[in-house]
C-alpha positions in Angstrom: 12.7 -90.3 12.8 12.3 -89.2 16.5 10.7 -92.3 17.4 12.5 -95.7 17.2 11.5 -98.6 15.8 14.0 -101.4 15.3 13.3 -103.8 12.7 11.8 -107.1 14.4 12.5 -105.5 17.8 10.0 -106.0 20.6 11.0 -102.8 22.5 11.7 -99.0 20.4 15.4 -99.1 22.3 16.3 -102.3 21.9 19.1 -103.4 19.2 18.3 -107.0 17.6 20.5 -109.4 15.8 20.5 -107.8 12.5 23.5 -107.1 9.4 25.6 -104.2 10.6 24.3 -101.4 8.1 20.8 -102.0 9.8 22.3 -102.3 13.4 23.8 -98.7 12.6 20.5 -97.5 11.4 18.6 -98.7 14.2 21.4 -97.2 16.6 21.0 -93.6 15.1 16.9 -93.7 15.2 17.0 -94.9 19.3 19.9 -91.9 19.3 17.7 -89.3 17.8 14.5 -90.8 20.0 16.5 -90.4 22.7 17.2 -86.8 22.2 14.0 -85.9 21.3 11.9 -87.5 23.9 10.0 -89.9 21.5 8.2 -87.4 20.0 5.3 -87.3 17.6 1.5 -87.2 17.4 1.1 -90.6 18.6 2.5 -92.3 21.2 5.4 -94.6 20.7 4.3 -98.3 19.1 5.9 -100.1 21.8 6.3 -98.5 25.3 8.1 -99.0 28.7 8.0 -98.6 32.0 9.5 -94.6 32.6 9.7 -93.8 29.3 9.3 -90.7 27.9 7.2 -88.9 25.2 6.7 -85.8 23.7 3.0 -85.9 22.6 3.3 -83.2 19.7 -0.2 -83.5 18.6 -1.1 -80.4 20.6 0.7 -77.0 20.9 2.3 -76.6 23.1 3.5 -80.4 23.0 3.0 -81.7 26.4 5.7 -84.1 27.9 4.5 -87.0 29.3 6.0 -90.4 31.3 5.0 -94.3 31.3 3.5 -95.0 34.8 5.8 -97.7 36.6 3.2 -100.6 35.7 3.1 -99.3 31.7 -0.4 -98.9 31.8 -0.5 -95.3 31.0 1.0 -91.9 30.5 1.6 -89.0 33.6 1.9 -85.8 31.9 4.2 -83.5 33.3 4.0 -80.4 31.8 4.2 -78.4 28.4 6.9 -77.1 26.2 6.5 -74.3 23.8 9.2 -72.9 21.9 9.9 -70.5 24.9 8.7 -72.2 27.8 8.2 -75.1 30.1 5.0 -75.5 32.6 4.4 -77.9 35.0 1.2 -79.7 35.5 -0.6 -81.5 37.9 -0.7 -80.5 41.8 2.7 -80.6 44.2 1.8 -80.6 47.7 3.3 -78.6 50.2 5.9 -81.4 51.6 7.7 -81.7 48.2 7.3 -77.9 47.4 4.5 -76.9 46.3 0.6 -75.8 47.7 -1.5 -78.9 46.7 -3.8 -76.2 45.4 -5.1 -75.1 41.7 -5.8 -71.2 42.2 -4.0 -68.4 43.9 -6.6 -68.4 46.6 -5.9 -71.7 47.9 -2.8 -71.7 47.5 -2.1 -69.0 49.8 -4.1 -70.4 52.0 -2.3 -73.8 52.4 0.8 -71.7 53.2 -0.5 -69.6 55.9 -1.7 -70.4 59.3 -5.5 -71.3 59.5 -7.6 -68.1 58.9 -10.7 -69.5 60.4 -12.0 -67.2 63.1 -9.1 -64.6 62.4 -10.9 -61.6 60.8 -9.8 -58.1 61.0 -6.2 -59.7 62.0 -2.8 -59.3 60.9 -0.1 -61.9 60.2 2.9 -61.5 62.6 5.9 -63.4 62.8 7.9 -64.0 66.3 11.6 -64.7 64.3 10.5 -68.0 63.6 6.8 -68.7 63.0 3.8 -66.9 61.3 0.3 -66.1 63.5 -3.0 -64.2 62.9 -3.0 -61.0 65.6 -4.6 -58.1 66.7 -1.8 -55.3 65.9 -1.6 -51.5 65.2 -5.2 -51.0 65.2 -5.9 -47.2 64.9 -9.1 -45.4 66.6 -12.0 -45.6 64.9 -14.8 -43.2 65.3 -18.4 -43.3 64.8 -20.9 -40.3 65.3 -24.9 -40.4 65.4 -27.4 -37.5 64.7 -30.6 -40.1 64.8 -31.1 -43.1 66.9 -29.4 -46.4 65.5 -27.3 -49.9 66.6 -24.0 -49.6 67.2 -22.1 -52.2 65.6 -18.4 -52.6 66.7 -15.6 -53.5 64.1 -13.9 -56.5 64.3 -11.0 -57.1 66.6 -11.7 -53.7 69.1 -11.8 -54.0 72.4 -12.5 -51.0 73.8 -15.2 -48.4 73.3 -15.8 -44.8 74.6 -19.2 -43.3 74.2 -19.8 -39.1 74.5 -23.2 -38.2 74.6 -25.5 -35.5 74.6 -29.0 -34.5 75.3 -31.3 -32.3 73.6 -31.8 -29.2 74.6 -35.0 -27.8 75.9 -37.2 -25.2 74.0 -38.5 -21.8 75.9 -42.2 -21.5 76.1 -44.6 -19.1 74.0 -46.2 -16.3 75.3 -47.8 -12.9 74.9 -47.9 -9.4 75.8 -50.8 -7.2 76.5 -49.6 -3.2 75.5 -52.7 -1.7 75.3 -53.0 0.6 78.0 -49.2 0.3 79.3 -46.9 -1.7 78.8 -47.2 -5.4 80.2 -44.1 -7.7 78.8 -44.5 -11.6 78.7 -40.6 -13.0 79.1 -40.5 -16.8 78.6 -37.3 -17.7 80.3 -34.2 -20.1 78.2 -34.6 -24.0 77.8 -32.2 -26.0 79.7 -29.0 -27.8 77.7 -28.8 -31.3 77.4 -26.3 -33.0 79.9 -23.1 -34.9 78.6 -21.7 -38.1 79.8 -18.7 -40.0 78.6 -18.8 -44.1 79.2 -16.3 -46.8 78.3 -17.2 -50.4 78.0 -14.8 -53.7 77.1 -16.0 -55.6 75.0 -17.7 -58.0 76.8 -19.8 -54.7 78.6 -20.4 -53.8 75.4 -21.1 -56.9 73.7 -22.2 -57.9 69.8 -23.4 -54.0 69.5 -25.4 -51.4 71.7 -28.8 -49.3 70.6 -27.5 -45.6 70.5 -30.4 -43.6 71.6 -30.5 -39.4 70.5 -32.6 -37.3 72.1 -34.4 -34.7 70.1 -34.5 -31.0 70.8 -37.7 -29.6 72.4 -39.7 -28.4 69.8 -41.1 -24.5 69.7 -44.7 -24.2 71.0 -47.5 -21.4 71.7 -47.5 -22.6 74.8 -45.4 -24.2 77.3 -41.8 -25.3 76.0 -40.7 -28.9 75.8 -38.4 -30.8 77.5 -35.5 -32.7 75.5 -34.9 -36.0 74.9 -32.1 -38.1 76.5 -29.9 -39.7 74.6 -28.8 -43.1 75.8 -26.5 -46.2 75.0 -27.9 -49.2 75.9 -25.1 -52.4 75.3 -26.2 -55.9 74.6 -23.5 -57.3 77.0 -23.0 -56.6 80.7 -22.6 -52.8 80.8 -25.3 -50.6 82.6 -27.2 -48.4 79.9 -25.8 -44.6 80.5 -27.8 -41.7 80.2 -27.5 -38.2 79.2 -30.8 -36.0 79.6 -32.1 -33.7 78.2 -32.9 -30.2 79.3 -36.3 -28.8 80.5 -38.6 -26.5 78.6 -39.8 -23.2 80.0 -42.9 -22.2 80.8 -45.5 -20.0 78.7 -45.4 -16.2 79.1 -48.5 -14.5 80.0 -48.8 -11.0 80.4 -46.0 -8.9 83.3 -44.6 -12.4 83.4 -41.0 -13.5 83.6 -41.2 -17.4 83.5 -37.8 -19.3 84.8 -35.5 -20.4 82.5 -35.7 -24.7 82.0 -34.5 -27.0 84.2 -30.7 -28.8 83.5 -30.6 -32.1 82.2 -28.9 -34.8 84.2 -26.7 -38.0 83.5 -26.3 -41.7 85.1 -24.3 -44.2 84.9 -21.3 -42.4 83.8 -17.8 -42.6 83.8 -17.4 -38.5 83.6 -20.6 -36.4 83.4 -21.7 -32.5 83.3 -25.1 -31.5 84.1 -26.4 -29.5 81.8 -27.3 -25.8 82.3 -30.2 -24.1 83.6 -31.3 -21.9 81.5 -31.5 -17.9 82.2 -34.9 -16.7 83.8 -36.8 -14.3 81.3 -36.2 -10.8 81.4 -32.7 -11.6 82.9 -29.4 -10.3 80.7 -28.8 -12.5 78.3 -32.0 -14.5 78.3 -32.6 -13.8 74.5 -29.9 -15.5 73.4 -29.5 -19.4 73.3 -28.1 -21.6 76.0 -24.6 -22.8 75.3 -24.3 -26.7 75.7 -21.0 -27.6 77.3 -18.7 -28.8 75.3 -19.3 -27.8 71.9 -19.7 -24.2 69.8 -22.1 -26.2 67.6 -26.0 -26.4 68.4 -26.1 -30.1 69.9 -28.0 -30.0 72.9 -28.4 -26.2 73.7 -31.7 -24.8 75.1 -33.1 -22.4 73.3 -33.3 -18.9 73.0 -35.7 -17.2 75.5 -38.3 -14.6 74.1 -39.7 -11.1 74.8 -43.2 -11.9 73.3 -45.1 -9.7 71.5 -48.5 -8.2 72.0 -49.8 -11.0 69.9 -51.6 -14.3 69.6 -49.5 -17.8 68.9 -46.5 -16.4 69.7 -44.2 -19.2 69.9 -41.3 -19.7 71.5 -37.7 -21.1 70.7 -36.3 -24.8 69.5 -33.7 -26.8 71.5 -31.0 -28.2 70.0 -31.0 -32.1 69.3 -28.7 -34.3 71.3 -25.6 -36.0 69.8 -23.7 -39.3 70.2 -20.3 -39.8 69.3 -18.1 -43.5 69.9 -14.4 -44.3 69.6 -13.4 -47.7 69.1 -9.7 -49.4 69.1 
């Protein structure tokens, strides 16, 4: 019987004045309740301070103790046939997190994560802290205007940008009698500025501004738009421009090739180029931006115009904005 109960006895471990064949029996059953931590379905009869029970009536059994004023039972974990699990909460002083979930726990452990976003945990030999460490470039690139937001925990930001390209102008040529060309010169390129700003030039994010290409026209070509960054904080807004457009073509006309875009406010800056005048070599091909073999803010093509109407002439290329971050 693993829980004692001594005959006439007041308390389950308790040996009364009784013959000795019953004192021997009621020795063996608080031996075996003993061993077997009072256990049953039911709590003992009588109970004491301390005491222990195995509450068997669920599976696994779940060990419990008697509180120190006997009022009531502290469980203290299960026991399965292979296992034993605390319950309850241990705070962090006497080993364990204080917490219920993995989440919370953790977070007891480590230092206060309020307000450290983006950071990592470093250690100095002797004590854990939330910092800013090994934090690669990152880079963003814009072919439409937009908001530049920065990532968390960067500090420094370096802005390229460049201006759209101008278009050349339309034009057309009168052949009837002899031969009267209309040239409309290049457009201009789009100039290119580079600008850094801490964070606090920068501030909580910066409207990123791209400049469109000039578009083609039957008539006089168009200029390009700047592109621009314009931070929230207390950096100056730098500029990139964009390249002029070049005039229409009448007939025996060579119009000048379109005016360079400028930059301000820059750290480093290139002027654009101006592009070639009509009927100069070259002129029919596109103007090359500075930096880059791709089509971001060259001016474009200049054109031998034919002998007739709504001839139009070539598209500039649209600017480009590109920011690295760390």
């Amino acid at each position: 019987m693993p829980q004692a109960n001594p005959t006439g006895g007041a308390n389950s471990e308790r040996l009364e004045n009784v013959t000795f064949p019953q004192a021997r029996i009621d020795l063996n059953d608080n031996l075996e309740a003993l061993q077997t931590l009072n256990s049953g379905n039911s709590e003992p009869s009588t109970k004491a301070a301390f005491m222990q029970w195995l509450d068997t009536s669920s599976d696994p059994a779940v060990l419990k103790i008697r509180n120190s004023t006997n009022q009531s039972w502290i469980e203290v974990g299960s026991l399965s046939t292979t296992l034993f699990k605390s319950l309850g909460v241990t705070d962090v002083a006497n080993g364990g997190t204080g917490a219920t979930t993995a989440a919370a726990g953790i977070a007891a452990l480590l230092p206060n994560q309020s307000g450290n976003s983006g950071k990592a945990l470093v250690t100095d030999g002797s004590a854990l802290s939330w910092s800013v460490t090994n934090l690669g470039a990152e880079v963003s690139t814009f072919s439409t205007s937009a908001t530049f937001t920065p990532s968390n925990a960067r500090s420094g930001f370096l802005f390229i940008l460049i201006g759209g390209g101008g278009s050349s102008g339309g034009g057309r040529a009168n052949n009837d009698d002899t031969a009267k060309p209309a040239r409309s010169g290049q457009g201009g390129t789009g100039a290119t500025a580079i600008k850094f700003y801490n964070s606090t030039e920068l501030g909580a994010n910066a409207n990123v501004t791209v400049g469109a290409g000039g578009a083609a026209s039957t008539g006089n070509g168009a200029a390009g738009g700047a592109s621009s960054v314009n931070p929230v904080g207390t950096g100056s807004t730098c500029t990139a421009g964009g390249g002029g457009g070049s005039n229409y073509a009448s007939q025996n006309q060579n119009t000048a090739g379109g005016a360079a875009g400028n930059c301000s406010n820059h750290l480093l800056g290139w002027h654009g180029t101006t592009g070639i005048n009509g009927a100069a070599d070259g002129y029919t091909g596109p103007n090359p931006p500075e930096f880059t073999a791709y089509d971001y803010g060259k001016g474009g093509a200049g054109k031998d115009h034919p002998d007739a109407a709504n001839s139009s002439g070539n598209a500039g290329g649209a600017g480009f904005v590109v920011v690295f971050q760390w």
